[in-house]
N, C-alpha and C positions, 0 to 999 in steps of 0.2 A: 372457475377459480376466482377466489377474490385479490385484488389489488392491493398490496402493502396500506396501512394506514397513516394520515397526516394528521398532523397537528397544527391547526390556524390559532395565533393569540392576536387580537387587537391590541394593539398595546395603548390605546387611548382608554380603551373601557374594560382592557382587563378579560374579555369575553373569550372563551377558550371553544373551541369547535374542532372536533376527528371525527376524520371522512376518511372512506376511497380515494386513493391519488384519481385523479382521472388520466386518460391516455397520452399528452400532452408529457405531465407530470411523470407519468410512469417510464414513457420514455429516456428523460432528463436523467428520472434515478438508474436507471440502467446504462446507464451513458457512463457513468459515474462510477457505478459500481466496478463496468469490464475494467474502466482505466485505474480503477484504484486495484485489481485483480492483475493487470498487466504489469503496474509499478511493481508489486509483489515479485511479482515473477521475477521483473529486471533486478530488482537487489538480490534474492536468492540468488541466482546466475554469476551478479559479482561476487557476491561475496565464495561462489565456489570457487569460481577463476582464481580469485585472490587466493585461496587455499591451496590450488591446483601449484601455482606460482610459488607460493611459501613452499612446498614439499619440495620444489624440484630446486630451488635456490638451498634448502636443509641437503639433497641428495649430492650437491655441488661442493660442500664439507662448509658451508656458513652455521656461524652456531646460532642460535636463537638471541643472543643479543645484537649480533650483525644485521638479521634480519631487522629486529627494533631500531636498529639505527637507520636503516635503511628506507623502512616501511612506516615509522613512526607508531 
């Protein structure tokens, strides 16, 4: 299997080079990737909760602008 590809710019000389990450690198982007896959996660979650929460204050006889007042 091959290793995602990088892109190196010198920025003195302009010199553009894509490689292999090496293993180092490869690690890093994966580091990266779960925790940006984990944030994901955490917001989908609230914003169910928050849904969950809206329903059962709606089931409580709040009308949807109460909720707006309440919840902004």
């Amino acid at each position: 299997m091959t290793n995602p590809i990088i892109k190196l710019v010198n920025a003195t000389t302009g010199q553009e080079v894509e490689r292999e990450m090496n293993a180092t690198e490869l690690k890093a982007y994966n580091v990266r990737l779960t925790a940006s896959e984990l944030a994901k996660e955490q917001e989908a979650q609230k914003e169910q909760s928050r849904a969950a929460a809206e329903a059962k204050l709606l089931a409580l006889g709040l009308t949807t602008e109460d909720l707006k007042a309440l919840l902004g």
